[in-house]
Structures are given as structure tokens and as C-alpha cells.
Residue frames relative to the residue before (quaternion, step in Angstrom):
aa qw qx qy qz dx dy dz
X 1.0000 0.0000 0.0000 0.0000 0.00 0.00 0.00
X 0.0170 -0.8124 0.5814 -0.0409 3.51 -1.19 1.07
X 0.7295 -0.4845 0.3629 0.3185 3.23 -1.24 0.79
X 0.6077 -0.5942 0.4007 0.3421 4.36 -0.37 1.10
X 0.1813 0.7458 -0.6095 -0.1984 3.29 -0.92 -0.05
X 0.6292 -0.6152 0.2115 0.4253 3.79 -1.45 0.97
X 0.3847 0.5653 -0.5395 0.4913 3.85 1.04 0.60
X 0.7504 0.3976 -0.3244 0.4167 3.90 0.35 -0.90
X 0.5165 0.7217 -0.2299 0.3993 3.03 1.33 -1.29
X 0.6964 0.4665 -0.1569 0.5224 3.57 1.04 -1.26
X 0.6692 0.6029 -0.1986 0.3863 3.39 0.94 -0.64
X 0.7810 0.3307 0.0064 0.5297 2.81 1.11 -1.20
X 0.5765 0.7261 -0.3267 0.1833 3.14 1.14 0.24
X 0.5701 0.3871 -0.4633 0.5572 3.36 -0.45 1.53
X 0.6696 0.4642 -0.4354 0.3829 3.11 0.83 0.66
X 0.7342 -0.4878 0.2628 0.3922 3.47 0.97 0.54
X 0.5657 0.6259 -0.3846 0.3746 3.72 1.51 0.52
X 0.1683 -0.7675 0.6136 0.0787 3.69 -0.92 0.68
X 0.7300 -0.4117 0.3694 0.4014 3.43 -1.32 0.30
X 0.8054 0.2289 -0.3316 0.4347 3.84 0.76 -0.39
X 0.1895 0.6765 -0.6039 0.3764 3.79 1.44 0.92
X 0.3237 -0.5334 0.7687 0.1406 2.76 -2.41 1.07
X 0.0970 0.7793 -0.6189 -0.0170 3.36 -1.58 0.65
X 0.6805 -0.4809 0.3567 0.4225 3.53 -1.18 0.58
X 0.0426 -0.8448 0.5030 0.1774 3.17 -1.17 0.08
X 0.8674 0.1117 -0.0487 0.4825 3.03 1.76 -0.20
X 0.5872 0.5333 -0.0741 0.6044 3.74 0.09 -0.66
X 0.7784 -0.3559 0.2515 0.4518 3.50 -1.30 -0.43
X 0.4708 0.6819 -0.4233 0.3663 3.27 1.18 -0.90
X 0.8060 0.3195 -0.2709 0.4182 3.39 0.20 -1.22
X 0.5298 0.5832 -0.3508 0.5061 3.97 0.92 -0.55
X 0.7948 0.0092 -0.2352 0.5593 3.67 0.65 -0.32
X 0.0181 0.8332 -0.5526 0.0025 3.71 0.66 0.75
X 0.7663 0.3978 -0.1995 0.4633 3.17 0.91 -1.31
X 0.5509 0.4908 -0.4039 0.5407 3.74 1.03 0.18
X 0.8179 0.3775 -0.2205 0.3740 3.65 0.42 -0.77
X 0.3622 0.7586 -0.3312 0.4286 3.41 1.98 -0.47
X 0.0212 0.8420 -0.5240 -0.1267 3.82 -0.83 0.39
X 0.6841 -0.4927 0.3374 0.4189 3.48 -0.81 0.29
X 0.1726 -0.8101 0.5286 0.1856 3.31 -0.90 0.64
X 0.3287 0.5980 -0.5691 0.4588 3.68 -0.75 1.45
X 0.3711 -0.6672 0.6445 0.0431 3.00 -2.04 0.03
X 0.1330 -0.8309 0.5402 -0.0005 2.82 -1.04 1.62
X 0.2002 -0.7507 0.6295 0.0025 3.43 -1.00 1.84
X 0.0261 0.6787 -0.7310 0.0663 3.72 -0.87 1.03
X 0.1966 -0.6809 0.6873 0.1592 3.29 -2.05 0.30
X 0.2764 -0.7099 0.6136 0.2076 3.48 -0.95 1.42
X 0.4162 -0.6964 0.5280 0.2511 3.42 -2.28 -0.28
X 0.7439 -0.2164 0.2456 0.5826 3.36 -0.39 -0.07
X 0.7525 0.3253 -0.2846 0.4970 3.89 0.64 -1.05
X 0.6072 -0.4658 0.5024 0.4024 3.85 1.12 -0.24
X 0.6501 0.5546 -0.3561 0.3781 3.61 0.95 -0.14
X 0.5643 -0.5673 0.4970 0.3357 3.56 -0.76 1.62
X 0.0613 0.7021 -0.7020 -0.1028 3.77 -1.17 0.96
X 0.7376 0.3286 -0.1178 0.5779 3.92 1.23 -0.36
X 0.0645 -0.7792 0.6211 0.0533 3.74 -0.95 1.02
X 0.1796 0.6924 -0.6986 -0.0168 3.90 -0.72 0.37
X 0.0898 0.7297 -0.6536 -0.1797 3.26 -2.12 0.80
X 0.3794 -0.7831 0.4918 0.0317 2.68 -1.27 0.57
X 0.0981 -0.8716 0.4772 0.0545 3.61 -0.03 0.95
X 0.6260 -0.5198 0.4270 0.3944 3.99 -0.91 1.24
């Protein structure tokens, strides 16, 4: 994985990449970029006493 450039950037655009996105560039990485690619954001949950998620929030850069 390597740091976008504004050729990929252009390519790919509508799929959710920004200037500080990693992306395959070769090899398998890039053949299953879009399978191995994850969502960018942040997930904030609160557990109870048993450990059981009672609250989900995401949040996305």
C-alpha cells in the first residue's frame, strides 16, 4: 500500500478516496483493492457490565 497520487485520485473518483488514502499499487493488493480497502472512520460504542455493546456511533474522516 502507497500513498494516492492525483492520477489515481482521478480514477477512482467516487469511490471514497482523498489525497491522504492508501492504495494498492501492484501485485494482489491492487487486483483486490476494492475488496481489501476499508472504510475510513471511527467506531465509538459503549459496553455494560456484561461487555455487551448498548450504543453504536460512526464516524467517518
Amino acid at each position: 500500500m502507497q500513498g494516492i497520487n492525483q492520477e489515481e485520485l482521478e480514477a477512482n473518483k467516487g469511490k471514497g478516496y482523498n489525497t491522504s488514502s492508501l492504495i494498492g499499487k501492484s501485485g494482489l493488493e491492487k487486483v483486490y483493492e476494492d475488496t481489501l480497502r476499508g472504510i475510513d472512520g471511527t467506531e465509538i460504542y459503549i459496553v455494560d457490565e456484561n461487555e455487551n455493546r448498548v450504543t453504536r456511533n460512526y464516524k467517518t474522516r
